[in-house]
C-alpha positions as CSV (number, residue, x, y, z in Angstrom):
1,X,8.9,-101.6,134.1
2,X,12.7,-101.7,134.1
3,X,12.7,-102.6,130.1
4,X,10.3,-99.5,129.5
5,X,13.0,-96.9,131.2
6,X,16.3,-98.8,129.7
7,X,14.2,-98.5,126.6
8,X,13.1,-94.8,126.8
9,X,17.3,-94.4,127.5
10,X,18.0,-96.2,124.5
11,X,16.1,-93.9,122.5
12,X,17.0,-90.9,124.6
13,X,20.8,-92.0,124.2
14,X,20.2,-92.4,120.3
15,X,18.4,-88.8,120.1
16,X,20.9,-87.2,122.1
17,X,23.8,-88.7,119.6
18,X,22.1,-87.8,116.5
19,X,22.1,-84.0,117.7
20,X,25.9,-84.2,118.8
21,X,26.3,-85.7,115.1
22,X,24.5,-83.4,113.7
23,X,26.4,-80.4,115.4
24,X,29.4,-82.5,114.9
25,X,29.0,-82.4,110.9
26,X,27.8,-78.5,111.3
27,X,31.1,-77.5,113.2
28,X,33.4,-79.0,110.3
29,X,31.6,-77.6,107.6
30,X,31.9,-74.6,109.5
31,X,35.5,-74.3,110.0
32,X,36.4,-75.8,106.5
33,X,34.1,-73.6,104.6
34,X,36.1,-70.4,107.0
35,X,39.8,-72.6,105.9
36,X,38.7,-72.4,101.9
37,X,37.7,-68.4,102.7
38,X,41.1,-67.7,103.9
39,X,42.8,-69.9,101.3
40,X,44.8,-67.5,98.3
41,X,43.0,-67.6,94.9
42,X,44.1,-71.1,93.3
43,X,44.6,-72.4,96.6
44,X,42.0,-75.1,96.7
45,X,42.8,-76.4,93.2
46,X,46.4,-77.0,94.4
47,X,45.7,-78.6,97.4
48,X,42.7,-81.1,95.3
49,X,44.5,-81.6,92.6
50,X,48.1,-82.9,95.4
């Protein structure tokens, strides 16, 4: 009985950090897609090309 919860709070564990991950990822595309908005025009090329 023990190994059935510690197992169902494994998986819940692993569910739980694949949303935060997935939120995670969401957050940073997020804020660097708003960073290359506000950049000037030429901007990104300078900074991929440094």
């Amino acid at each position: 009985m023990a190994g059935l919860v510690h197992g169902l709070l494994q998986g819940v564990s692993i569910d739980a950090a694949a949303v935060w991950g997935q939120a995670a990822a969401g957050l940073v595309v997020a804020s660097s897609l708003s960073a290359l908005k506000d950049l000037p025009p030429g901007g990104l090329r300078r900074m991929v090309s440094r």
